[in-house]
N, C-alpha and C positions, 0 to 999 in steps of 0.2 A: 405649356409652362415648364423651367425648368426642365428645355432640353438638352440632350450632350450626343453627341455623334460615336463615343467609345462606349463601353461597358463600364469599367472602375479606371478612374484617376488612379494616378499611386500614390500610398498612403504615407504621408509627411512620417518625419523621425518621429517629433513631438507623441504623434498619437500611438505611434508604433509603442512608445517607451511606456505612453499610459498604460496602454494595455497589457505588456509584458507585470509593469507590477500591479494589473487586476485589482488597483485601490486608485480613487479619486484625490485629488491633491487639493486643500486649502487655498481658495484665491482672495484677492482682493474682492471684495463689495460680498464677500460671501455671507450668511445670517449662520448661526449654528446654537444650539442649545444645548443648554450643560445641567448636567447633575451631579451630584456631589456626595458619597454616603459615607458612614463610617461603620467599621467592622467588617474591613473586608466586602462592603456590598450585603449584610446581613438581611435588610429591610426588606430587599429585592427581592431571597426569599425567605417568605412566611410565609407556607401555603396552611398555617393556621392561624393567621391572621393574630399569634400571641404579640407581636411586637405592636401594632397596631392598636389592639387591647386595652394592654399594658399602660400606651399612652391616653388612654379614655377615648371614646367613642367622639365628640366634637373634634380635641384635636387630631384626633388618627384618621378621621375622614378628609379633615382641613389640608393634611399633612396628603393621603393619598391623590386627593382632588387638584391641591395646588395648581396653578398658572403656572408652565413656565416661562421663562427670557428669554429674548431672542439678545445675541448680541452681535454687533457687525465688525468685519474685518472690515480694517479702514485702509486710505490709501496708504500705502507704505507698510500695510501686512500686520499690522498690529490690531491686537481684542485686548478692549480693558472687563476684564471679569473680576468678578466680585471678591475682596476681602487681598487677591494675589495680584491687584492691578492690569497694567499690561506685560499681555504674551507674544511675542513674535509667532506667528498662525499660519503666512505663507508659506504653501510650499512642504507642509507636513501632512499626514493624511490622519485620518481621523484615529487610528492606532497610536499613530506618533503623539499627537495631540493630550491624549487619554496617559501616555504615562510621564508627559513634561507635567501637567497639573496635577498627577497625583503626588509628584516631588513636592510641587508648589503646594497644595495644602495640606502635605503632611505636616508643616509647620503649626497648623492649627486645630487639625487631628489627628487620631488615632486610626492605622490599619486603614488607610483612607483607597476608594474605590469612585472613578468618577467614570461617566458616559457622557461623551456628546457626540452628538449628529448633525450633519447640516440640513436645510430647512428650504435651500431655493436652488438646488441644482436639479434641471428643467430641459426637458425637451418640446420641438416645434409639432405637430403634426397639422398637413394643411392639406386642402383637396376633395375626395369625397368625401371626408369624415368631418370635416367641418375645418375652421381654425379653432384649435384645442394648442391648451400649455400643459403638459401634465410633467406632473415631479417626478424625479427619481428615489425614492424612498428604500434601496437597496443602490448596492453598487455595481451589481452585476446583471443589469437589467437587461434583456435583447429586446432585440426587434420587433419579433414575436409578441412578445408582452407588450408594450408598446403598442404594437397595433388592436391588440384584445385592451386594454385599457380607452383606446380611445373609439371604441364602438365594434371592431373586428370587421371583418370583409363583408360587406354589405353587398346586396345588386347593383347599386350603384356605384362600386369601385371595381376597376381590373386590378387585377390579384398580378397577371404579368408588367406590370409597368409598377414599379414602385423604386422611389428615389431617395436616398440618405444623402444629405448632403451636408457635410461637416468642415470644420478650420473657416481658414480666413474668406471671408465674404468675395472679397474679390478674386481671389482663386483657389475657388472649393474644390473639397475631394467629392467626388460623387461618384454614388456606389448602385447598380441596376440590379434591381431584386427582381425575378421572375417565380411567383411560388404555386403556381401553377406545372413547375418541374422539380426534382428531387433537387436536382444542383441549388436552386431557387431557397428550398425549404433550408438549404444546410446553412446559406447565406444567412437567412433568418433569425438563427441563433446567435449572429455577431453581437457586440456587447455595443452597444447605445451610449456617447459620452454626455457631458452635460452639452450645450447649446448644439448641439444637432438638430438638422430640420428637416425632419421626414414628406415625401410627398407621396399621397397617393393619387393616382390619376382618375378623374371620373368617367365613366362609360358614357359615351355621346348618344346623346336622345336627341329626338326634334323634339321641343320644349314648345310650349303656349306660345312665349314670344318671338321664338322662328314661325311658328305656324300664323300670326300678328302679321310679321312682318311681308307673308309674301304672299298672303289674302290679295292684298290691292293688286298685286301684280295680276295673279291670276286670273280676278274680275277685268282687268285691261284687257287680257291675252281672249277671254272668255267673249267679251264684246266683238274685240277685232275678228274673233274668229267666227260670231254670228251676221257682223256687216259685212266679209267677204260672202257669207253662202247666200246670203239676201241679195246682193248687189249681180249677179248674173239673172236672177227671176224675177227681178223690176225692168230688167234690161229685156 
């Protein structure tokens, strides 16, 4: 599965330029969640819990607990958020994001301090460790992590055969992890973008259903080989 006769493809501009600015970029069909405080981000902290207090116990817990929204970037790059409408979203990264809306509702408060994050930028992991989607909930996530999140190096996986395989489906870049060697482990550390599809390769066992399948044979083999030693001492 997922063979390639080179080591690494070379690595499109596209990803090269991700990586250089070390931030994820706003896409279409993206989800992201926002928050929105005022005084500077006050709220955020209280590690004596006074502002929380202040507001009584019901609602300071209400207010702590809250849901939050998910809101999607639609085709054409736009989020309609709350109170500021629509925001042009594509294409910005979540830095950029964070100080276009704190323009936008400083019209309705004070000292205004907002966070958002995206919610479904996601890598593949398939092979021995199962088919796993796990999110990227930082932005700088490797390989390494990655594969500790999705169960780590098991006896059932070779640690030398591992495959990144990223961009356009029909002519991916693919990247040959060996971590079984120092060069291997350094690889390891590379940063992980959203829709990549890690493979790791499983360790070949004879399994139940090969040992199934070549039962009959061998009862055949096993016969034919007891009619020839018969068939000279009838003779």
């Amino acid at each position: 599965m997922f063979q390639t006769e080179i080591s690494v493809v070379p690595e499109g501009v596209g990803m090269a330029v991700a990586e250089a600015n070390g931030n994820y970029v706003l896409q279409e069909n993206d989800y992201i969640q926002l928050k929105v405080y005022t005084n500077g981000g006050e709220l955020i902290i209280d590690p004596n819990r006074e502002i929380i207090n202040e507001m009584g116990g019901a609602n300071g817990a209400a207010l702590q607990n809250r849901e939050e929204s998910q809101f999607l970037i639609r085709s054409g790059g736009m989020v309609t958020l709350p109170m500021v409408g629509d925001i042009k979203a594509t294409g910005l990264t979540i830095y950029q994001l964070n100080r276009i809306l704190e323009e936008q509702y400083a019209a309705f408060y004070e000292d205004v301090f907002v966070t958002t994050k995206y919610l479904n930028k996601r890598v593949v992991v398939l092979g021995a460790n199962g088919g796993q989607v796990i999110p990227l909930e930082n932005e700088n996530t490797n390989l390494l992590e990655i594969l500790a999140l999705a169960g780590g190096m098991t006896t059932q996986a070779r640690a030398d055969n591992i495959r990144l395989i990223r961009g356009d489906r029909s002519n991916p870049e693919v990247h040959l992890i060996n971590l079984t060697t120092i060069e291997g482990m350094k690889q390891s550390s590379m940063q992980v973008l959203p829709g990549d599809v890690i493979y790791v390769e499983p360790v070949q066992k004879i399994t139940a259903e090969a040992i199934r399948d070549i039962t009959p044979i061998l009862g055949l083999f096993t016969s034919l080989l007891t009619l020839a030693l018969l068939i000279p001492k009838l003779k």
